[in-house]
N, C-alpha and C positions, 0 to 999 in steps of 0.2 A: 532176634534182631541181627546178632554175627551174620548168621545161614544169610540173613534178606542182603546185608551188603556185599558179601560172596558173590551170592546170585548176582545182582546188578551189576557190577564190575566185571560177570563174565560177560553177561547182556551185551556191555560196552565193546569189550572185547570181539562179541559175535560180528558186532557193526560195526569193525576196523576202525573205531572211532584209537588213537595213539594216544599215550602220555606217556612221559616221562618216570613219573612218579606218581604213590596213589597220598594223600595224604589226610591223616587223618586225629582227630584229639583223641584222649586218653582214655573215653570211653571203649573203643575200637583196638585199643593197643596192647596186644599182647605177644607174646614167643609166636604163638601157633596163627595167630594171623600176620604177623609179618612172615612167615616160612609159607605159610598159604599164597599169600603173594606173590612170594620170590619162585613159587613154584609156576609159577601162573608166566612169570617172566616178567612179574615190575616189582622195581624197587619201592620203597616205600618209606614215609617218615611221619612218623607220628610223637606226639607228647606221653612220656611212661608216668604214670601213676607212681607217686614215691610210698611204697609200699613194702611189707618184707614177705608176702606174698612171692612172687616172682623172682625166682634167684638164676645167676647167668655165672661165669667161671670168669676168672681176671687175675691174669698171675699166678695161673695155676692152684687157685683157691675159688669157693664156692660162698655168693655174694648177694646181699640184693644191693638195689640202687642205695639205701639209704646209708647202708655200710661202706658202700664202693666213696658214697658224697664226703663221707669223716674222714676214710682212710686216705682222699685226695686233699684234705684241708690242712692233714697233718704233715703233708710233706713239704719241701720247703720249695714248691713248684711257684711261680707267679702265676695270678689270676691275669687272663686275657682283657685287652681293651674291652675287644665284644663279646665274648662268655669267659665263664670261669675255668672250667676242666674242660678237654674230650678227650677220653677214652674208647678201648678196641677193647670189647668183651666178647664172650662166646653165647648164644643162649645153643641150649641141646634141645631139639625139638624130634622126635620119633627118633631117636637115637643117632638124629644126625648133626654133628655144631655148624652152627648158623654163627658167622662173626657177622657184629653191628658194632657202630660206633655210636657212645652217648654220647652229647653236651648237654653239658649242666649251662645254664644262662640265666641270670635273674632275672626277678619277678619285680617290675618295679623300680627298678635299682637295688634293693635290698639284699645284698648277700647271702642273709638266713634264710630270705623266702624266693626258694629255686625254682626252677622248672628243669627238667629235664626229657630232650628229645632224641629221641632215638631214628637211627635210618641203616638200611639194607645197604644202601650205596657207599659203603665204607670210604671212599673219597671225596666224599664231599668233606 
């Protein structure tokens, strides 16, 4: 199912159809298809699975999101009006570091139940 949205998005691509961004939920989200992406020449933003699966580099240390989410709660940063944290992490994808930018944002209102989305476009 990855390969099939690959394929289509180059389809797109074939047909000079532009976007800005490709974007996508959490099913789709991971290192190697957002660097597929960014290869491809678009950026990308999707929602990361809070998982300890998938680890990315932050401060010179080796992380997943759910560690990266504690180690941000602990510090004495203020949560944002509109999200709580974003961070500039590293993911290594074929041995090359890809920097993306999380935000953590609630779910709900609720603090404890986060979402976190990740993008290629380190400025937004």
């Amino acid at each position: 199912m990855n390969d099939v949205a690959l394929e289509l998005i180059d389809s797109v691509l074939k047909n000079s159809i532009r976007a800005k961004y490709v974007l996508f939920d959490s099913w789709y989200s991971s290192p190697h298809r957002f660097h597929k992406l960014l290869k491809r020449g678009l950026f990308s933003v999707g929602m990361l699975k809070r998982t300890k699966k998938v680890y990315f580099h932050y401060r010179g240390r080796q992380m997943d999101v759910k560690t990266l989410y504690e180690t941000l709660c602990r510090t004495k940063w203020y949560t944002k009006e509109k999200y709580l944290y974003s961070s500039m992490v590293t993911f290594t994808v074929d041995d090359q570091a890809m920097p993306v930018k999380l935000v953590f944002v609630t779910n709900h209102g609720n603090k404890n139940n986060h979402l976190v989305l990740c993008t290629t476009k380190t400025s937004l």
